[in-house]
TIPARO-35841 format. One line per 4 residues: number of its first residue (from 1); their letters; for each residue x, y, z of C-alpha. Coordinates in Angstrom, 2 decimals. Layout:
<atoms>
NUM = a = X Y Z; ...
</atoms>
This chain:
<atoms>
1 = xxxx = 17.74 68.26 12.58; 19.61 70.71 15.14; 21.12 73.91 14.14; 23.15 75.72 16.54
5 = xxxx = 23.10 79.52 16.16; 25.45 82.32 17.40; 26.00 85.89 18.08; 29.63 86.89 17.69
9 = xxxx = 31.21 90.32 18.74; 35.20 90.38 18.42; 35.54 86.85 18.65; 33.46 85.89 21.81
13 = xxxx = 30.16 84.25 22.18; 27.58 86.55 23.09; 25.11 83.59 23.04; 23.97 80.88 21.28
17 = xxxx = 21.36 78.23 21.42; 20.53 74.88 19.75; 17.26 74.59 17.77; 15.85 71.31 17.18
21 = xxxx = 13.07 70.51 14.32; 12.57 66.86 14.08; 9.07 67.76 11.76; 8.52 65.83 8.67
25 = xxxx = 9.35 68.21 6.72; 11.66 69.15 4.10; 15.20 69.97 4.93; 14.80 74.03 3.81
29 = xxxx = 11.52 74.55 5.42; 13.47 72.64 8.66; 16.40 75.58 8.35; 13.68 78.75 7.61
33 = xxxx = 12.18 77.80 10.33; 15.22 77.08 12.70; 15.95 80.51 11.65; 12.74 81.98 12.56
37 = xxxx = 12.80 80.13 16.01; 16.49 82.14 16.69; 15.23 85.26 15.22; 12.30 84.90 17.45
41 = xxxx = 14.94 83.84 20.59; 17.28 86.44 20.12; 14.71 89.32 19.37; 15.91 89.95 15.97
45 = xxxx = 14.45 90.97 12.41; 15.22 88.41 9.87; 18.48 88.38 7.79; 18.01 88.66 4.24
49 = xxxx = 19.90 85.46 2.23; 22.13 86.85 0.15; 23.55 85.34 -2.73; 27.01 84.25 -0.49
53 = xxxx = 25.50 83.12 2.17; 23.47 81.12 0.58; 26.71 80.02 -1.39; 28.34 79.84 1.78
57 = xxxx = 25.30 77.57 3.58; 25.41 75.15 0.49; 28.93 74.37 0.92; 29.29 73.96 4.26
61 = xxxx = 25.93 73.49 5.90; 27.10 76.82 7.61; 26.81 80.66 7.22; 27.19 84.09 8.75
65 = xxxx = 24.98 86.72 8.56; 26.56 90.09 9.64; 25.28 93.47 9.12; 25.38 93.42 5.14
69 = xxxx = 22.02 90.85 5.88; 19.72 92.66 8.19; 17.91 95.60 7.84; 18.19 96.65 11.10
73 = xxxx = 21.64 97.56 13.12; 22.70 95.12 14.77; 24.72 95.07 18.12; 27.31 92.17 17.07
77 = xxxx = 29.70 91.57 14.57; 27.88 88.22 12.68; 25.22 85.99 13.24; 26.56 82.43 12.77
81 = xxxx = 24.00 79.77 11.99; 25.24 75.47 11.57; 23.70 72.43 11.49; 25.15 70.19 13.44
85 = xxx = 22.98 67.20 12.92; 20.69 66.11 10.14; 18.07 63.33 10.21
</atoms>
């Protein structure tokens, strides 16, 4: 699996990196701990999955998390997280 995550601030790319997790594992342990990894990359607390992003991630294997998901401020508009390729 590799998920590609992104900080956006008015429409650029602040950065972004791929995370790769070929474990055997199962597919949400593979994306909590993508997320983790990023968190970990980027210096960041962990966003809280709300009920729409989660909504949001089901549907299209993408979501956002912007302020509304972290505890913390956060200097960027949303936090976009996608796999873009599953095993």
């Amino acid at each position: 699996m590799r998920i590609w995550a992104k900080e956006i601030k008015d429409n650029h790319l602040l950065r972004d990196t791929v995370i790769e997790n070929h474990a055997d594992d199962t597919r949400t342990h593979k994306i909590f701990a993508a997320l983790d990894d990023v968190c970990r990359e980027f210096d960041l607390s962990k966003p809280i999955w709300l009920d729409a992003t989660i909504d949001e991630f089901k549907r299209h294997a993408k979501a956002r998390f912007t302020q509304d998901n972290f505890m913390e401020d956060i200097p960027f508009d949303y936090l976009e997280f996608q796999i873009i390729e599953e095993d």
